[in-house]
N, CA and C of each residue as an Amber inpcrd file, in Angstrom:
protein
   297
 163.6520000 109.9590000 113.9290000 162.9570000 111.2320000 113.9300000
 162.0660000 111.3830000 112.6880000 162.5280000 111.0020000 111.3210000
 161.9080000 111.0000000 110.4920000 160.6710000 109.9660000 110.7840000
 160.8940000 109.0970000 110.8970000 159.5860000 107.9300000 111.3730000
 158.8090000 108.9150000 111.6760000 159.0250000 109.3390000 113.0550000
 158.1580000 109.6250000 113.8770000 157.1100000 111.4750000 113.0720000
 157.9810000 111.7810000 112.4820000 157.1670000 112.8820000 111.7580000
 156.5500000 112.2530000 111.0000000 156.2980000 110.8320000 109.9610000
 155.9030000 110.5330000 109.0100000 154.5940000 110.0080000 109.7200000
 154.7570000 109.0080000 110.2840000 153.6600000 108.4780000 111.4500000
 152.7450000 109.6020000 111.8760000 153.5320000 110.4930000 111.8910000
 152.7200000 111.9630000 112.8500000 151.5610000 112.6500000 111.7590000
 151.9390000 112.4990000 110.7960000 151.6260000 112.9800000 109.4750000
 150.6510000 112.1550000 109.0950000 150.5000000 110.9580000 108.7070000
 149.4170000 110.3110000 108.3800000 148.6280000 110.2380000 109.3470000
 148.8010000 110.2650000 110.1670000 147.4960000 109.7580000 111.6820000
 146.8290000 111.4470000 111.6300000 147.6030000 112.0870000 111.5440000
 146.4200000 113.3570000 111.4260000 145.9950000 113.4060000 110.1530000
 146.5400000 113.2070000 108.9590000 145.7200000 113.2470000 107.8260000
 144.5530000 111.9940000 108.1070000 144.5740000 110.9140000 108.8800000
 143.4210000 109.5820000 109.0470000 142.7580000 110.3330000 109.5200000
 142.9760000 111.1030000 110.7860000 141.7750000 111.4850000 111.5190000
 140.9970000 112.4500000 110.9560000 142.1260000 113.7590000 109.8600000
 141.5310000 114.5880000 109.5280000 140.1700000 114.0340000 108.2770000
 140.6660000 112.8680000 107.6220000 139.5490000 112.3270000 106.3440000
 138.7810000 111.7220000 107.1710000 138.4720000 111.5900000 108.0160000
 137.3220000 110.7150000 109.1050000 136.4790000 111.7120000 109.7320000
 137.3900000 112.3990000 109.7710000 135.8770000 113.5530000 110.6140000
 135.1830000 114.2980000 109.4690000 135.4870000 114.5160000 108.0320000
 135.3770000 114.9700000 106.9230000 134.5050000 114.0620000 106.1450000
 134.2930000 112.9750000 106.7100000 133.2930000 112.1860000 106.3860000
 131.8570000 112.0010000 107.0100000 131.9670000 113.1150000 108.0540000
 130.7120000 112.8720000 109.0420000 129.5060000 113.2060000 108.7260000
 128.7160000 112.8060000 109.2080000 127.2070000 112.9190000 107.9780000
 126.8500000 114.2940000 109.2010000 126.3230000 115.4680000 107.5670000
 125.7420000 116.8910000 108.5320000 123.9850000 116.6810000 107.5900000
 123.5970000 115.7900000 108.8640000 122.1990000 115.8210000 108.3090000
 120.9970000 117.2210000 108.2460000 122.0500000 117.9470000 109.1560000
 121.0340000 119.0300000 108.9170000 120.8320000 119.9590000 107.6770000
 122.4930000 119.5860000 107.1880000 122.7110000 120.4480000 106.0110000
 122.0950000 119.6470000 104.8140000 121.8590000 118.4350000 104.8080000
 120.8820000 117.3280000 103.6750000 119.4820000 117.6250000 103.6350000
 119.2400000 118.1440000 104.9450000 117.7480000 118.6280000 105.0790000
 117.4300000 120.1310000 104.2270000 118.3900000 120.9780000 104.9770000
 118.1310000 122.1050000 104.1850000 118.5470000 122.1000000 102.6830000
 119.2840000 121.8240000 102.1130000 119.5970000 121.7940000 100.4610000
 118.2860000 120.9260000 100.1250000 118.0830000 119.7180000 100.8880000
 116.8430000 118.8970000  99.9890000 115.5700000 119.5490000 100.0040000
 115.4200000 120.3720000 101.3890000 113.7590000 120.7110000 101.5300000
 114.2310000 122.3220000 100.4400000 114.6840000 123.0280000 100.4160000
 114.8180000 123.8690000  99.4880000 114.5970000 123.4870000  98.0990000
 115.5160000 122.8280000  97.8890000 115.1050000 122.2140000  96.5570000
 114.1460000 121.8020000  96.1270000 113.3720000 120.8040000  96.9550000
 111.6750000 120.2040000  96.6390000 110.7530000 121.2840000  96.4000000
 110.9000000 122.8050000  97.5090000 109.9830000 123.7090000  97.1700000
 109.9840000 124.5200000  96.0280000 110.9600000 124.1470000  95.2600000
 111.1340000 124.5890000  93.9750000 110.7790000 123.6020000  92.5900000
 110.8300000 122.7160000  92.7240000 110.6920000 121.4210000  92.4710000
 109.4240000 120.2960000  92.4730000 108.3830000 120.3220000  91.4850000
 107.7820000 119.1840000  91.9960000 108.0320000 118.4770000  90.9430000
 108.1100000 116.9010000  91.2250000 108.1860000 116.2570000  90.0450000
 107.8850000 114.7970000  90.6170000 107.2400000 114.1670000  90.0910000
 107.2630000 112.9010000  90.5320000 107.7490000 111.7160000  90.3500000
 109.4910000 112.2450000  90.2820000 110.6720000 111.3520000  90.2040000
 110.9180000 111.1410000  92.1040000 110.3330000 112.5560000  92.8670000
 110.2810000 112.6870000  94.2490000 109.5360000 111.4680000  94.9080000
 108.6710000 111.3390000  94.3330000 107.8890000 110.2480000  95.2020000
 108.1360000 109.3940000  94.7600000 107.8370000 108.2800000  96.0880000
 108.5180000 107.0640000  96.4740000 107.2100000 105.8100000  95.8880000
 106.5960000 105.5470000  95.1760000 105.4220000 105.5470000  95.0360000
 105.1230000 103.9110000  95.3460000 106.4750000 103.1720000  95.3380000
 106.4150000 101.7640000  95.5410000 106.3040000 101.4140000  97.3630000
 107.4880000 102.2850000  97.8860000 107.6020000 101.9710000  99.4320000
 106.1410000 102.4440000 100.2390000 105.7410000 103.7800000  99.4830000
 104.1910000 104.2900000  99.9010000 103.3220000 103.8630000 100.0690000
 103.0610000 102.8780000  98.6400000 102.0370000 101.7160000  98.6990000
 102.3210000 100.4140000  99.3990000 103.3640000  99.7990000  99.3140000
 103.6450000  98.7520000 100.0400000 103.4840000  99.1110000 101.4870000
 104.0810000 100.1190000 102.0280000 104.3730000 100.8830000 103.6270000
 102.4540000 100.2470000 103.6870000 101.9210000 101.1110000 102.9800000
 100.7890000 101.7350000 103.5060000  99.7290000 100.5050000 103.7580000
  99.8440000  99.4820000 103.0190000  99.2190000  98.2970000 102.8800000
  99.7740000  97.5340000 103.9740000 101.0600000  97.2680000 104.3680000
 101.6020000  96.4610000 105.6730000 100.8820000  96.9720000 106.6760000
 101.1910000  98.1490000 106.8110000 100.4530000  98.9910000 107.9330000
  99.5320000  99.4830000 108.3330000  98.6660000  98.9270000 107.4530000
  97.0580000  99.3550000 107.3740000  96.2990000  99.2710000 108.6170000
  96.5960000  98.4460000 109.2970000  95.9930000  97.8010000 110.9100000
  96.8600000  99.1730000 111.7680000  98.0020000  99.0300000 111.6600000
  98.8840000  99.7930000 112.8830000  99.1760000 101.6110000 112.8460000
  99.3640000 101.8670000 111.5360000  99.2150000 103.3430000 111.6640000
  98.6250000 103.8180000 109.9680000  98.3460000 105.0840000 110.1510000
  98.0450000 105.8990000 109.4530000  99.1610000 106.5420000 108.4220000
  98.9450000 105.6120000 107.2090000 100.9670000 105.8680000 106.4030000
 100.1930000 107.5130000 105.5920000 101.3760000 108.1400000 105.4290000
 101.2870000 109.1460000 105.1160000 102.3260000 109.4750000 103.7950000
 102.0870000 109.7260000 102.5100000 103.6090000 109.6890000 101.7190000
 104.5310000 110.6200000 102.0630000 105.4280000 109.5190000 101.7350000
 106.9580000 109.9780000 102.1070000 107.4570000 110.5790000 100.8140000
 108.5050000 111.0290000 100.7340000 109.1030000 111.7210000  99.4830000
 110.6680000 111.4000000  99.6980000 111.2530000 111.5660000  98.3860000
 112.2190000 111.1560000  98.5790000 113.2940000 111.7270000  99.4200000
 112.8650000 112.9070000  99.9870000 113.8310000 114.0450000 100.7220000
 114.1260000 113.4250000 102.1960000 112.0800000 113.1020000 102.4230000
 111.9300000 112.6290000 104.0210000 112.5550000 111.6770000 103.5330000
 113.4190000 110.8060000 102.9890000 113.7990000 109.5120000 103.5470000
 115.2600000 109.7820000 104.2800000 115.8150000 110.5460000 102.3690000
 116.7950000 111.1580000 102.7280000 117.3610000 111.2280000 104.3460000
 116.3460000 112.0950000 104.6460000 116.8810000 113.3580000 106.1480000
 116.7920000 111.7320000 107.1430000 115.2060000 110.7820000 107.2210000
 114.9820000 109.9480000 108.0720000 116.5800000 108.9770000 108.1610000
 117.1120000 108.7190000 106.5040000 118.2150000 107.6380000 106.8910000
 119.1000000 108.1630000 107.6320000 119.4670000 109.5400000 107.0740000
 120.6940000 110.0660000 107.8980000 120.6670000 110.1610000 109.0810000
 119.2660000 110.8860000 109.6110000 119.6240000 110.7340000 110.6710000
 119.1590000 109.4400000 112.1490000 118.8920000 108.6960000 111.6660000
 118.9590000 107.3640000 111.6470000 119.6120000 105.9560000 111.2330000
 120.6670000 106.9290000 110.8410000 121.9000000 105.6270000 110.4030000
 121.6720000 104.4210000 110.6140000 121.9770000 104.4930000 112.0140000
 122.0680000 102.8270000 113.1410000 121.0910000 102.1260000 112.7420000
 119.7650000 102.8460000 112.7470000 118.8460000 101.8620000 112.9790000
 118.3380000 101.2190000 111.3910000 117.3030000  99.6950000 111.2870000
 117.1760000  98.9510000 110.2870000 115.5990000 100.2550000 109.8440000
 115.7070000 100.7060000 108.4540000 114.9330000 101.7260000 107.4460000
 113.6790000 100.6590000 107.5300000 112.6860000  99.6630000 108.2070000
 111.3630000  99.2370000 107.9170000 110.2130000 100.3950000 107.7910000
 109.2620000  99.9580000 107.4000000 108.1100000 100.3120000 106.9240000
 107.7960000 100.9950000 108.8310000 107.7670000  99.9860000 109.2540000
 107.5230000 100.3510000 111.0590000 108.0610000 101.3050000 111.4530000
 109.7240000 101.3910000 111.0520000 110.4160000 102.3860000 111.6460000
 110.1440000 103.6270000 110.9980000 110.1430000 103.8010000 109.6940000
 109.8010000 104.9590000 108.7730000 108.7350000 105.5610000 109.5460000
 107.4430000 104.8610000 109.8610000 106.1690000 105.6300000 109.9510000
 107.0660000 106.0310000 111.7130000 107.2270000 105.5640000 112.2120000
 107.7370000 106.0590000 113.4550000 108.2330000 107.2750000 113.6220000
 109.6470000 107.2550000 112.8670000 110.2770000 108.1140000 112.4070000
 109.7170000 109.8760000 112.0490000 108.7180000 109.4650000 110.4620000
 108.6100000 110.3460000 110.0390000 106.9220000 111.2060000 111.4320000
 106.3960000 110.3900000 112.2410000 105.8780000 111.3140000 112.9580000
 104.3300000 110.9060000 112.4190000 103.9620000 109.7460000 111.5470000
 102.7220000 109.3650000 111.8360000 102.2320000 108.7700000 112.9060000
 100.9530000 108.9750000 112.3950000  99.6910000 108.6770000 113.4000000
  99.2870000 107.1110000 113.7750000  99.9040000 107.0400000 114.9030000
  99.6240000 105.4100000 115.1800000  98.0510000 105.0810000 115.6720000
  97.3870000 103.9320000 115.1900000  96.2840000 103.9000000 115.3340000
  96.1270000 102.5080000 116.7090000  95.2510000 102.8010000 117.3970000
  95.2920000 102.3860000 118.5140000  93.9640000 100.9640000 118.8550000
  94.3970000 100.1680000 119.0700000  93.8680000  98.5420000 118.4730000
  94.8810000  97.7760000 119.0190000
């Protein structure tokens, strides 16, 4: 009986630290975009991935800078997928150029 309460006990404390780990990207969005509008500084910008992005992609879309917030919100809520230069501009809602 004791087993079985102890067993009982950790498997809900596992499940309870697992769901307590779940990413609330919406709430990363709002604390970050709040913050930036208070905030400019150009520790925010990304100024290496911007230029590199923007130079790979020069043929395929229209790069637009990112900041460090949009990446923020883009990784989270994009976990799964691999963070490229391709996927970013995808992602963040640029302008694909057509060629």
């Amino acid at each position: 009986m004791q087993w079985l309460c102890l067993f009982t006990l950790i498997l809900f404390l596992g499940c309870y630290s697992v769901e307590a780990q779940r990413q609330d990207c919406r709430r990363i969005k709002e604390q970050c975009s709040s913050c930036l509008r208070r905030l400019v500084n150009p520790k925010n910008e990304l100024e290496y991935i911007n230029r590199d992005c923007r130079e790979k992609l020069r043929d395929r879309w229209v790069w637009r800078d990112v900041r460090r917030c949009d990446m923020q919100i883009i990784a989270c809520e994009n976990h799964d997928q691999k963070l490229d230069c391709e996927t970013v501009a995808r992602l963040a809602g640029m302008r694909r150029l057509i060629g």
